[in-house]
C-alpha positions in Angstrom: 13.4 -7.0 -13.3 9.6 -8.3 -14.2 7.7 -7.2 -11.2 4.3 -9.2 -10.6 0.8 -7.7 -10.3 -0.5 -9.6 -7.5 -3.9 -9.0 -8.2 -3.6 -9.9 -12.0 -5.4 -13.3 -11.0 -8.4 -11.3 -10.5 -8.2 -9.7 -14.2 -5.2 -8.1 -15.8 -5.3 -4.6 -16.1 -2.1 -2.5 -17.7 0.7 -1.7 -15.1 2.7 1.7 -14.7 5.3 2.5 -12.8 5.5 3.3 -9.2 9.1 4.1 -7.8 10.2 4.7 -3.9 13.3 6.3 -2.6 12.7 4.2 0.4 11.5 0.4 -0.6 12.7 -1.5 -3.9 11.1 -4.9 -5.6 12.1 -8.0 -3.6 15.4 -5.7 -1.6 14.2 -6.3 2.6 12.4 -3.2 4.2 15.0 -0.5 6.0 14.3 0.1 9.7 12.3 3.0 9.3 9.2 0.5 7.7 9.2 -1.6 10.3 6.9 -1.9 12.8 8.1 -0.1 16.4 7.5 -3.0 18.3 10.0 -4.7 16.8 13.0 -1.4 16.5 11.6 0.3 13.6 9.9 3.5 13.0 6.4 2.4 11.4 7.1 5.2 8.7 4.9 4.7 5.6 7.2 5.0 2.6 8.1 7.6 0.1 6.1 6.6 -3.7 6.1 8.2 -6.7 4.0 7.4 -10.0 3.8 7.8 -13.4 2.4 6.6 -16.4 -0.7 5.8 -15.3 -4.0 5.9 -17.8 -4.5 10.0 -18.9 -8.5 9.3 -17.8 -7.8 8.5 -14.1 -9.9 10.1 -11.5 -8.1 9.2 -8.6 -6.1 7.1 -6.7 -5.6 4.2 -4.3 -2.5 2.8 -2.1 -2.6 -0.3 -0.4 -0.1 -2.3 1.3 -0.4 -6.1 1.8 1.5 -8.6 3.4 -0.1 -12.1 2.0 2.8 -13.6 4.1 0.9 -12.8 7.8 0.1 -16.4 9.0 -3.4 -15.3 9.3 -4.7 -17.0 6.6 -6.0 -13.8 5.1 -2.4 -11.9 5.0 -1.9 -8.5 7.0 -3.0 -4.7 5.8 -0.5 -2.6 6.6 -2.1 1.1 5.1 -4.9 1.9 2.9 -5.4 5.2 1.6 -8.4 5.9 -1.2 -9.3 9.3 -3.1 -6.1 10.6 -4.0 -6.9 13.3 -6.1 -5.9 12.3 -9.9 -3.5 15.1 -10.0 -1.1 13.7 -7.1 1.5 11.8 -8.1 3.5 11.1 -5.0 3.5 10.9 -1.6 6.1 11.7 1.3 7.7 9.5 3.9 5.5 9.4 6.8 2.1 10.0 4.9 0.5 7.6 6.6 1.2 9.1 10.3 -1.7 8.7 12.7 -4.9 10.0 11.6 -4.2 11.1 8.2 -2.4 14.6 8.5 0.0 14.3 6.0 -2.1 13.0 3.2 -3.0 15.3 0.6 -6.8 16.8 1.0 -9.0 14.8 -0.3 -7.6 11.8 0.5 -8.5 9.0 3.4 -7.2 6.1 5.2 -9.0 3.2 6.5 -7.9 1.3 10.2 -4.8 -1.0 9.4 -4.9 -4.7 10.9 -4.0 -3.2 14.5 -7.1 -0.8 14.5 -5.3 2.8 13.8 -5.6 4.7 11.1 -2.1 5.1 9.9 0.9 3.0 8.4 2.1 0.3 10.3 5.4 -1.2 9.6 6.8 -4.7 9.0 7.3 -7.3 12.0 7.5 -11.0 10.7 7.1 -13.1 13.3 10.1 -15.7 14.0 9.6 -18.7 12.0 7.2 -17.6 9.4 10.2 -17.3 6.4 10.2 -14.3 4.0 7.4 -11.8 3.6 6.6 -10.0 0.6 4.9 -6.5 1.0 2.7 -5.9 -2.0 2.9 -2.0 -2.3 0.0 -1.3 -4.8 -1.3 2.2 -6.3 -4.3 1.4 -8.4 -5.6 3.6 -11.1 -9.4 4.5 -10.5 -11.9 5.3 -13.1 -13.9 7.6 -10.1 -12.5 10.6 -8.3 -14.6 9.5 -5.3 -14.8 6.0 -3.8 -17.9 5.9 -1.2 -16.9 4.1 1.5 -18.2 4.1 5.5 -15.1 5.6 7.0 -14.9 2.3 9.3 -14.5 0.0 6.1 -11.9 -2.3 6.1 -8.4 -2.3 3.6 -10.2 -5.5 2.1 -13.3 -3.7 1.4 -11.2 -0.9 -0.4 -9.8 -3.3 -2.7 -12.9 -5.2 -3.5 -14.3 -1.2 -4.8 -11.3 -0.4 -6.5 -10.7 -3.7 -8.1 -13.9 -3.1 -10.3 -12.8 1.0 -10.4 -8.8 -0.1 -11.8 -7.7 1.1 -14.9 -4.4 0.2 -13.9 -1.8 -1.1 -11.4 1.3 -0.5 -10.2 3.3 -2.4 -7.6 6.3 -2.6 -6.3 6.9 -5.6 -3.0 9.9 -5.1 -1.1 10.4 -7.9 1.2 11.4 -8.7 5.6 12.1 -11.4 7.7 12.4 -11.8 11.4 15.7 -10.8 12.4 16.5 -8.8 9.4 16.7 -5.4 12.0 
């Protein structure tokens, strides 16, 4: 299965592999990923990496739905300085306010305001949506950002910071829980 870096249009960089016991490339979300407004459990999923670049410094996840009829898609989490020597993190990471990330690490507001992960919810009508789950490579072990940054901003930074990508988008539609 050829998975595609979403970003690539932007400048290739090399992929590696990110793996999740808990999303899979283009398979729909489980319960636990969506949103609880609409019966799921807004549970960040479980990711693991490897392969990445030996010189990174650090890392970044993101988690895009391009789908959102906003015109600009929907940031579901956003978590930069993961130290360069984690290479996973746990269901639920991204619960409220960042207590089960590892040190070091921070996450910017999602689209609803809170710092955490917020789950899936498709509105009726609006067809399949693909969540782009992204861990970038960086060349820094520090990105420098005002703690009130948005996901967009993140990516801007670490889109000139990526050695490499990896992605994986599992995929929801209304109705599918």
């Amino acid at each position: 299965m050829t998975v595609v870096d979403p970003l690539e249009r932007f400048g290739a960089v090399p992929q590696f592999t990110v793996t999740s016991d808990d999303v899979a490339q283009d398979t729909p979300l489980a319960a636990a990923q969506w949103g609880a407004g609409g019966g799921g459990g807004d549970i960040s999923p479980q990711l693991s990496w490897s392969g990445f670049p030996a010189e990174t410094k650090s890392f970044a996840v993101t988690i895009h739905d391009p789908d959102a009829p906003t015109g600009s898609g929907f940031w579901h989490w956003a978590v930069y300085n993961i130290p360069a020597d984690v290479t996973s993190l746990e269901a639920n990471a991204g619960a409220e306010g960042g207590a089960n990330l590892p040190q070091g690490a921070a996450m910017l507001s999602n689209e609803l305001g809170s710092k955490s992960f917020t789950g899936a919810g498709p509105p009726p009508g609006t067809g399949t949506h693909h969540y782009n789950v992204i861990v970038h490579a960086l060349d820094v072990d520090h990105l420098d950002l005002d703690p009130e940054s948005t996901p967009a901003v993140l990516g801007f930074n670490a889109h000139f910071h990526s050695l490499a990508r990896a992605v994986v988008t599992p995929v929801a539609t209304a109705g599918d829980i």
